[in-house]
C-alpha positions as CSV (number, residue, x, y, z in Angstrom):
1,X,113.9,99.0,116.2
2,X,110.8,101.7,116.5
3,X,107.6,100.5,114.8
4,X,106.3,102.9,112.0
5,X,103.7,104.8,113.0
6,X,100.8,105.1,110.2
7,X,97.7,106.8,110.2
8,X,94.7,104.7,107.9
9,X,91.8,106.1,106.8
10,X,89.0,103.8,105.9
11,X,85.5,103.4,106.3
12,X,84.5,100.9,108.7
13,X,83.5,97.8,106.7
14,X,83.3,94.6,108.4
15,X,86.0,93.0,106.7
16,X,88.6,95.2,108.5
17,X,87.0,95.6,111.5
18,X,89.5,93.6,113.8
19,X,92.0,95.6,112.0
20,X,90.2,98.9,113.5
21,X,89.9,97.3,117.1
22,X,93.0,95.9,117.0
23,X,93.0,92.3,117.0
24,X,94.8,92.3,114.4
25,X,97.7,94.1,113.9
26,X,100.5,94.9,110.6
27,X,104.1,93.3,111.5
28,X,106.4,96.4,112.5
29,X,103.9,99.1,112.3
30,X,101.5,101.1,114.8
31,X,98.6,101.7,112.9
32,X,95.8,104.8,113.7
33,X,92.6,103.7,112.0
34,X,90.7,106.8,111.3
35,X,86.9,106.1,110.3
36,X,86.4,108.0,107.5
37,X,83.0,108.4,104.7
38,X,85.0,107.1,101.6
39,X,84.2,110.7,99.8
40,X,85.5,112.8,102.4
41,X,88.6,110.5,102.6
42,X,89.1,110.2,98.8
43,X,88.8,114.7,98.8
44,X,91.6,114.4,101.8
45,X,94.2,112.5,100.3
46,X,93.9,113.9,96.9
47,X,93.9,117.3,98.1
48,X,96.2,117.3,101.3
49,X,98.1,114.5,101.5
50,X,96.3,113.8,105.1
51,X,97.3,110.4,105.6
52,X,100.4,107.9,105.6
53,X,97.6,105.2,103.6
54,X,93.8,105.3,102.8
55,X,91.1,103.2,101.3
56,X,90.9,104.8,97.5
57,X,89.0,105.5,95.0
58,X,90.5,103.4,91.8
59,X,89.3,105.5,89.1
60,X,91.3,108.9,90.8
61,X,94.2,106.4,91.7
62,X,94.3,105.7,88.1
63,X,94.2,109.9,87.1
64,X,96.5,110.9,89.9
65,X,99.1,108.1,88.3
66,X,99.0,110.3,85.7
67,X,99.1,113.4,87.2
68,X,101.6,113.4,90.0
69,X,101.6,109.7,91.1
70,X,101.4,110.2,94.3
71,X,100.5,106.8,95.9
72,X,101.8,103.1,95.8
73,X,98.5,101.1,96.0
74,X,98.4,97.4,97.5
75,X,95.8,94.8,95.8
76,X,93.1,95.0,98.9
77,X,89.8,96.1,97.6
78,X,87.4,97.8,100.2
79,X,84.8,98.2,98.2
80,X,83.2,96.4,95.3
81,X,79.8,96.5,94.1
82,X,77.4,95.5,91.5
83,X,76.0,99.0,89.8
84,X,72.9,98.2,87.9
85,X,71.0,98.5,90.8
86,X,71.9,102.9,90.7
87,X,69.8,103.6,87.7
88,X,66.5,104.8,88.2
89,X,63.9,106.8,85.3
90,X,61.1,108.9,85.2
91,X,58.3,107.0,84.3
92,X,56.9,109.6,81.9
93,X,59.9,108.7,79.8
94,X,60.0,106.6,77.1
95,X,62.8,104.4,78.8
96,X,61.9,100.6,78.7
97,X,65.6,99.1,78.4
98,X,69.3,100.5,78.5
99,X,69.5,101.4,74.9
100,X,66.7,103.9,75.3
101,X,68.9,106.3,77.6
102,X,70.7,107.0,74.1
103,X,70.1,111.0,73.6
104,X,68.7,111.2,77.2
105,X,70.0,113.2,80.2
106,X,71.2,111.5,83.1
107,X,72.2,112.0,86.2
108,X,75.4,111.5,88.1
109,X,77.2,112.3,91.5
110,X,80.3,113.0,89.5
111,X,81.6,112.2,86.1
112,X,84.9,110.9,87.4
113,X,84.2,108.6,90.0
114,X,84.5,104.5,90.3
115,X,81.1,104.1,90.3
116,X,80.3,105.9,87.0
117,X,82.8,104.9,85.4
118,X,81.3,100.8,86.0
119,X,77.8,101.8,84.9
120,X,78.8,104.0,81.6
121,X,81.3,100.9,80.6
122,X,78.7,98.1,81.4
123,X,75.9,100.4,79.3
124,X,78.7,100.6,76.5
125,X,79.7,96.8,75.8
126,X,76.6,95.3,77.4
127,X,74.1,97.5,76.1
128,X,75.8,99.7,73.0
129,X,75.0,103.0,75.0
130,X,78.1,104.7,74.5
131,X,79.1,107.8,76.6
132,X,79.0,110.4,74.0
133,X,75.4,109.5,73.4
134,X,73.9,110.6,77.0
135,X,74.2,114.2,78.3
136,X,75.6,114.2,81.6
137,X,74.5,115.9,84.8
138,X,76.4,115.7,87.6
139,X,75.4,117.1,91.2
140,X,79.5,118.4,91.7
141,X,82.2,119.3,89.5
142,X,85.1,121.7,89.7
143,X,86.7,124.0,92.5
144,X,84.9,124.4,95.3
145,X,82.3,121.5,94.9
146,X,84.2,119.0,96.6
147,X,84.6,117.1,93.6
148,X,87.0,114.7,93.0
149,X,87.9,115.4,89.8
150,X,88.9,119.0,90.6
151,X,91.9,117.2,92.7
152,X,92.8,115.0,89.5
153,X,92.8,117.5,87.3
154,X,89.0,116.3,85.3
155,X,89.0,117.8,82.1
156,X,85.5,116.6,79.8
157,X,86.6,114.1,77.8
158,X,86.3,114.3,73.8
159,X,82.7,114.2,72.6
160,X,81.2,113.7,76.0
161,X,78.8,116.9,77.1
162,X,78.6,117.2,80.9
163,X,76.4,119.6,83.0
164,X,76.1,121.3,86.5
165,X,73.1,120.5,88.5
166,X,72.3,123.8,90.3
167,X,73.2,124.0,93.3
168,X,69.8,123.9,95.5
169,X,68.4,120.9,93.2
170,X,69.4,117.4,92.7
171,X,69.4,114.0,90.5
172,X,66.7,112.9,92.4
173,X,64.8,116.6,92.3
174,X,65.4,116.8,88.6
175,X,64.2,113.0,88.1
176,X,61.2,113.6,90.0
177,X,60.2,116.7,88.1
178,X,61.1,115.3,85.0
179,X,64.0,117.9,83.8
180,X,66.3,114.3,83.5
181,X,65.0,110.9,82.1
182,X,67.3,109.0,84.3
183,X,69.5,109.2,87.1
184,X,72.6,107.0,88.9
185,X,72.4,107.3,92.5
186,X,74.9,105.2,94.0
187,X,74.7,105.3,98.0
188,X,72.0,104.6,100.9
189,X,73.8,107.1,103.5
190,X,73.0,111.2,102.6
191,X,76.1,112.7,103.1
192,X,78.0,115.9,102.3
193,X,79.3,114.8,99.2
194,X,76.5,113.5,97.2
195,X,73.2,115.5,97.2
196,X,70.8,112.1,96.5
197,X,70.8,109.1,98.3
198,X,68.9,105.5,97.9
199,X,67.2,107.0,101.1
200,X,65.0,109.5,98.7
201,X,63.6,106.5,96.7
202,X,62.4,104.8,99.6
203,X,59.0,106.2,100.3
204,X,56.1,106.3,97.8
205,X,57.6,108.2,94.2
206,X,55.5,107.4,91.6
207,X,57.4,108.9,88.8
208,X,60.5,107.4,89.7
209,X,61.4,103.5,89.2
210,X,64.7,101.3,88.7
211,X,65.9,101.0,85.0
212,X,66.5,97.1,86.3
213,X,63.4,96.1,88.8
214,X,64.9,93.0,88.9
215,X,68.4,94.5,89.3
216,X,69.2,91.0,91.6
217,X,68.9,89.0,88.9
218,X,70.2,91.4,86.3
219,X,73.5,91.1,88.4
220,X,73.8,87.6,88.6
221,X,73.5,87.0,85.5
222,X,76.3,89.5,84.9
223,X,78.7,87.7,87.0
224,X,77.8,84.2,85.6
225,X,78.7,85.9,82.3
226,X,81.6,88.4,82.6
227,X,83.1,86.8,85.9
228,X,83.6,90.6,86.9
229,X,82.3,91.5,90.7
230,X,83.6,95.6,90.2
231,X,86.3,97.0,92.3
232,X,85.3,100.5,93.3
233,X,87.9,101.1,95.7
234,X,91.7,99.7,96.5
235,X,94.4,100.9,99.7
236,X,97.2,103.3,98.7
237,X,100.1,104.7,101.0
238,X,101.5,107.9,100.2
239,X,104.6,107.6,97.9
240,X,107.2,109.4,99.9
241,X,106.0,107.1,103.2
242,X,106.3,103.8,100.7
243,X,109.9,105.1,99.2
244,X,111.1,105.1,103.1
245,X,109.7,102.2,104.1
246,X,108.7,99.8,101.4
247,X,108.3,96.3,103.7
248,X,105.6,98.6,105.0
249,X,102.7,97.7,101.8
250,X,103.0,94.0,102.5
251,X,102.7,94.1,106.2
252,X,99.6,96.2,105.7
253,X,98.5,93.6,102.8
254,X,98.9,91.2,105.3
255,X,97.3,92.4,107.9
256,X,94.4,93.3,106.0
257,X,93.9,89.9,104.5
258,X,93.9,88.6,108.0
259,X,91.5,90.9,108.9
260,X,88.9,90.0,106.4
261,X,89.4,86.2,107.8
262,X,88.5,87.1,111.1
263,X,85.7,88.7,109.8
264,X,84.5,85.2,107.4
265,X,84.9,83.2,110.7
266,X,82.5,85.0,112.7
267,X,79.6,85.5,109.8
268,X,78.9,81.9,110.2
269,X,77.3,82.8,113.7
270,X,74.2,83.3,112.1
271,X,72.7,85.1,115.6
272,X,75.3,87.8,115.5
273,X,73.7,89.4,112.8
274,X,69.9,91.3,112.8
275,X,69.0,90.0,109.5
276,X,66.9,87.0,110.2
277,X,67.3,85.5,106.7
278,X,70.9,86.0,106.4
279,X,71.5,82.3,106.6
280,X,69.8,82.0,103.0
281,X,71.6,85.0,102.1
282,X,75.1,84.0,102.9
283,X,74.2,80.2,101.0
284,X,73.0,82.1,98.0
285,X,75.8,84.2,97.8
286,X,78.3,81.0,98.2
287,X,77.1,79.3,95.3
288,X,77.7,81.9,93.4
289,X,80.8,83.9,94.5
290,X,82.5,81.3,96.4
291,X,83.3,81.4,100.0
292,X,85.8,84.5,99.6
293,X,83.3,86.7,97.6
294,X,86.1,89.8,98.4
295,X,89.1,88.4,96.9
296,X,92.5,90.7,98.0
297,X,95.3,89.8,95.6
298,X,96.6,90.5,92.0
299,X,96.1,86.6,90.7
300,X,92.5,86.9,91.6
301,X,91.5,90.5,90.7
302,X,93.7,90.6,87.5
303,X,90.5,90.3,85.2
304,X,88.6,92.6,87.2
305,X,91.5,95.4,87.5
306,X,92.5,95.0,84.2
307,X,88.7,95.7,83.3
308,X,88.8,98.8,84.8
309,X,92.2,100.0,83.2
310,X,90.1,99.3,79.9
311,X,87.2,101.3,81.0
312,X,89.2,104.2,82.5
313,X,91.2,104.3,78.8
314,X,88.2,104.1,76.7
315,X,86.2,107.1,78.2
316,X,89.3,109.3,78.1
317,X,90.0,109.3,82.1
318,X,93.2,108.3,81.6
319,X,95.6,108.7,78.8
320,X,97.0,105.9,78.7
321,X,95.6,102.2,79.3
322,X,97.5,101.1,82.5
323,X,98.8,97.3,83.3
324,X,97.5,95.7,86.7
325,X,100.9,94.6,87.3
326,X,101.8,98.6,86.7
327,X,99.5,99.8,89.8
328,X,100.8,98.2,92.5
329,X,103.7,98.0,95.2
330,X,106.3,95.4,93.5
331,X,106.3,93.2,96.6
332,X,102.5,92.7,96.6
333,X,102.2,91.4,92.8
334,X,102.5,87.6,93.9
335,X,99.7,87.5,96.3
C-alpha cells in the first residue's frame, strides 16, 4: 500500500521540530514540512488551497466553517499565547487602566484575527470594555492588503466602527505621534504582513508604554483565575484530502503529539539552550502550567476552545456559536 503524500505548512516551533527533521514520522503518510510565517501560511490556505494540512489560524477556521468549510481541523494547538502583554498607549493620553480605552482609538493588525479577537474578549468580561466602545484601526483590511479577513469574507460587525491605517504609516507611527491612544501589536519578528512589530518598542520611545507594565504578573493571575492559556492557532487538512483519506487526521495527531514529547525530553538539558536562567524559567512555568504547558487534545482544551467559540459569537465573527466537539475530525474527539 503507497503512503500518502502530504505537504504541511507550519512555522517552526520547537514543539514539532523532530516532526520537521524527521525523527518522527505520521503512520502511513510521507509528510513535506514546509516552514512557513503563520500569516503568509494562514493568506495561502485561505486563498489557494496550497496545502494538503497547515498550522491555522482558529478565529478564520471558525469564519471559513461558515463560509465554505473547507478544512477538517485536528485538536493540536501551535500557537497559544497570553495577549495582555500587546497593548501599549501613548503617554499623553489619559489611559491609566483598561476601562479608559472606552471611546479611544486603537490599533490593530487586523480586526479578524486570533489575536484580537483574545484581547477585545478579555477587555470585554474582564474589564467591561466592550467592542463597540473603541474605534478600530487596523494596519490591513480588504482585497489586496493581504488581509485575512478578505479570504473569509470580513464584513464589520454591527455597531463596531473600523478604520484603515494609510498605507505608508503604522500602529506604532500613529501611537508615537499621538493620532491613536493605544495600540495591539502582537509579534517580535517585522514581517510582510503586519506593519509594527515588538521590535519598534525596543529602543528608547518615550511616549509609548505597555497598558500592563507588569503584563507577567497580569497574566498569571489570569490563568490562576480563568484557567484559560489562549489558543491562537490549531492544524487543519484540506476537506477533500480528509474525505479521501480520513485515518490520515489521527496519524498526523499522533505524530504531532509525539513530536512535542521529544521536544519536553530534551528542554530539561538546561545547556542546550542560550538563556542562562532558563532553568528558573522552566520551574516557574511548572508550578503554574504543569509539566505539559501546550496541552493537544479535546478533553484538555475543551474550556479553552469553547472560550473562543463564545468570543468569536459575541463580536459577530461568526454567526453562529460553534460546539468544540463540532470543529474537529470525529476520530480525534477522544484524545
Amino acid at each position: 500500500m503507497s503512503r500518502l503524500r502530504i505537504s504541511f505548512a507550519c512555522w517552526p516551533y520547537d514543539r514539532v521540530g523532530a516532526l520537521r527533521h524527521g525523527e518522527v514520522t505520521p503512520e502511513g503518510i510521507d509528510l513535506n514540512f514546509i516552514p512557513s510565517h503563520p500569516g503568509d501560511t494562514f493568506l495561502r490556505m485561505l486563498d489557494h488551497r496550497e496545502f494538503e494540512a497547515s498550522e491555522m489560524s482558529m478565529s478564520s477556521y471558525l469564519m471559513s466553517r461558515e463560509l465554505d468549510d473547507p478544512f477538517v481541523a485536528i485538536p493540536v494547538f501551535t500557537s497559544r499565547t497570553f495577549r495582555h502583554n500587546g497593548l501599549f498607549v501613548n503617554t499623553q493620553s489619559d489611559i491609566r487602566e483598561p476601562r479608559d480605552l472606552v471611546g479611544k482609538r486603537v490599533g490593530l493588525p487586523e480586526y479578524q484575527i486570533t489575536a484580537a479577537l483574545w484581547i477585545r474578549g478579555i477587555l470585554q468580561h474582564e474589564y467591561g470594555v466592550h467592542p463597540t466602545t473603541v474605534t478600530w484601526l487596523a494596519e490591513r483590511w480588504g482585497t489586496g492588503m493581504r488581509s485575512h479577513g478578505s479570504a473569509t469574507g470580513f464584513k464589520p460587525p454591527p455597531g463596531v466602527s473600523i478604520q484603515t491605517i494609510p498605507q505608508g504609516e503604522s500602529q506604532f507611527s500613529l501611537l508615537v505621534k499621538g493620532e491613536i491612544e493605544a495600540a495591539f501589536v502582537i509579534q517580535d519578528i517585522p514581517s510582510g504582513i503586519c506593519r509594527s512589530s515588538l521590535r519598534d518598542f525596543t529602543g528608547p520611545v518615550p511616549s509609548v508604554r505597555r497598558l500592563f507594565e507588569d503584563y507577567k504578573k497580569v497574566e498569571m493571575d489570569y490563568y490562576r483565575r480563568t484557567g484559560l492559556f489562549p489558543v491562537m492557532h490549531t492544524v487543519v487538512l484540506r476537506r477533500d484530502v480528509y474525505e479521501k483519506n480520513r485515518w490520515a487526521a489521527l496519524s498526523l495527531y499522533r505524530a504531532l503529539c509525539d513530536a512535542k514529547e521529544e521536544f519536553y525530553k530534551n528542554i530539561g538539558e538546561w545547556e542546550l539552550f542560550s538563556f542562562p536562567w532558563i532553568r528558573h524559567a522552566l520551574e516557574e512555568q511548572r508550578a503554574l502550567l504543569g509539566g505539559d504547558p501546550y496541552p493537544y487534545g479535546l478533553r484538555a482544551n475543551r474550556k479553552v476552545v469553547d472560550t473562543i467559540c463564545q468570543y468569536s459569537f459575541e463580536q459577530g465573527l461568526t454567526k453562529t456559536r460553534a460546539e468544540p466537539e463540532s470543529l474537529f475530525a470525529p476520530g480525534t474527539l477522544e484524545t
